[in-house]
C-alpha positions as CSV (number, residue, x, y, z in Angstrom):
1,X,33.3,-1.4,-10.5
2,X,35.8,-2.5,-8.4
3,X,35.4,-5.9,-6.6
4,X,34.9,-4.4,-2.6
5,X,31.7,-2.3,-4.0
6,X,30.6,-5.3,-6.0
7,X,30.9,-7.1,-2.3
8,X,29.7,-4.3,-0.5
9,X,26.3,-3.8,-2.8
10,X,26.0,-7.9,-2.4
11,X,26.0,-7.7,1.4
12,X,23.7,-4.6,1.5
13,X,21.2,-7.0,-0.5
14,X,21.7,-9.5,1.5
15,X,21.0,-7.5,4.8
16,X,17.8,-5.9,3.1
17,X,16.6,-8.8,2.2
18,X,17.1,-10.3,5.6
19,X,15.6,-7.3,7.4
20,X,12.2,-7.8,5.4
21,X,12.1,-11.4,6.0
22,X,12.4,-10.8,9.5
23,X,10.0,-8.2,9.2
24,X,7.3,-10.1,7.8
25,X,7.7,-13.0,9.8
26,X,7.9,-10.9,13.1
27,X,4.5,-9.3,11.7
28,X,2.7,-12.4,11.2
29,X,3.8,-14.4,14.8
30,X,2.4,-10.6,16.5
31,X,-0.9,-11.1,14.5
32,X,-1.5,-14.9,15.6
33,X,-0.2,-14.0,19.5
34,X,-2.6,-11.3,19.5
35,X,-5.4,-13.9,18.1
36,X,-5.0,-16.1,20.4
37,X,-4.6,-13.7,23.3
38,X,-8.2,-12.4,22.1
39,X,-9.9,-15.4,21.7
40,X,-12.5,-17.2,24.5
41,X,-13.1,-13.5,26.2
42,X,-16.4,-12.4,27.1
43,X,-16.6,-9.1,24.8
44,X,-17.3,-9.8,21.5
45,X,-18.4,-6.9,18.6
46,X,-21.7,-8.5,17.0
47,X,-22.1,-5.8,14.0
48,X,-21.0,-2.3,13.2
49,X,-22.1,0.4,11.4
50,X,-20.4,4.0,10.0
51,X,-23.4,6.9,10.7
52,X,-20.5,9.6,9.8
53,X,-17.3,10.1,9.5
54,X,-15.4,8.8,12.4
55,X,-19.0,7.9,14.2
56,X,-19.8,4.3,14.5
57,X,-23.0,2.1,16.2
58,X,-21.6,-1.3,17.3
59,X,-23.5,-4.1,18.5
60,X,-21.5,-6.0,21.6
61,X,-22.1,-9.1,23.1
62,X,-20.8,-8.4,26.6
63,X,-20.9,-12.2,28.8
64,X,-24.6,-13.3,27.1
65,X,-26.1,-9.4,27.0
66,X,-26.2,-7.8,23.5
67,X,-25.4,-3.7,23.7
68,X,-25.7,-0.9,21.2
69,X,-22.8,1.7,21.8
70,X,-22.1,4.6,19.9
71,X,-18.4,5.4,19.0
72,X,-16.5,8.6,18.0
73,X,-13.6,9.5,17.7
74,X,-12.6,10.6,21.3
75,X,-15.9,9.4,22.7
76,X,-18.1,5.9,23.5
77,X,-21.4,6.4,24.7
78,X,-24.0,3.4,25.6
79,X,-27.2,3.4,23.8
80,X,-28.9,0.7,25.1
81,X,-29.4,-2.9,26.1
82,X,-30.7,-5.0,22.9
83,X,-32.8,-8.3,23.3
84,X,-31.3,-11.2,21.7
85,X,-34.3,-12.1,20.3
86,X,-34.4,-8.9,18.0
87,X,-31.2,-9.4,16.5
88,X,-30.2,-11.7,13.4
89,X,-26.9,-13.4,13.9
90,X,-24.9,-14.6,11.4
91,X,-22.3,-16.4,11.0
92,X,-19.1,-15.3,9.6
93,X,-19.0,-14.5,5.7
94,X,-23.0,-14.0,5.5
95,X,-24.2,-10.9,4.6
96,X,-26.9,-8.9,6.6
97,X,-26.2,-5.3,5.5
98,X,-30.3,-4.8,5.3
99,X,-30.6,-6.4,9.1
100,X,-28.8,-3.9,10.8
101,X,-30.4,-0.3,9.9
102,X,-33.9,-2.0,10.7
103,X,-32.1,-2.8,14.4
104,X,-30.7,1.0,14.5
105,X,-34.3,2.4,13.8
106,X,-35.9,0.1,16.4
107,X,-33.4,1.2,19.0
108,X,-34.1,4.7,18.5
109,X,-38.0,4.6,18.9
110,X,-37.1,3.0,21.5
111,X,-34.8,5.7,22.8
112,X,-37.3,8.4,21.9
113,X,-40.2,6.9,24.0
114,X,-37.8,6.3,27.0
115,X,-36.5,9.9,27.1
């Protein structure tokens, strides 16, 4: 190999290497710009659950009001307005996966007697 590919392959390296750096670092000061831009707001997602593919129910805390919406793909509907008292919060890392479905049946009796 003669020594201007040997040079050229070096500085290619170099370059990739510098790109991905970049890259990730780039990446990373997005992620905690866009944490902090979220944070202290008045919406926050409580709990969410898949029904079907693409088709979620998500608990919202909108200013001190708890929600139920349902969310498709190209569609949000409002379910209805949930007591706080009803719902279990957790804090973050606790697991509650039994909590939630008990919620989602309550909410639709609920729906059922309204309509």
């Amino acid at each position: 190999m003669p020594d201007g590919s040997v040079l050229q392959l070096v500085t290619v390296l170099l370059l990739l290497c510098f790109v991905v750096a970049l890259s990730y670092f780039a990446t990373r000061w997005l992620a905690g710009y866009q944490k902090l831009k979220g944070a202290n707001l008045n919406i926050e997602v409580i709990e969410s659950l898949r029904v079907a593919p693409g088709k979620f129910v998500v608990i919202v805390r909108i200013g001190e009001e708890y929600h139920a919406l349902g969310i498709g793909k190209d569609e949000m509907s409002y379910l209805t307005k949930v007591d706080a008292e009803s719902l279990t919060i957790r804090a973050p890392g606790e697991t509650g996966a039994s909590v939630f479905p008990e919620i989602l049946s309550r909410l639709k009796a609920e729906r059922k007697h309204r309509d």
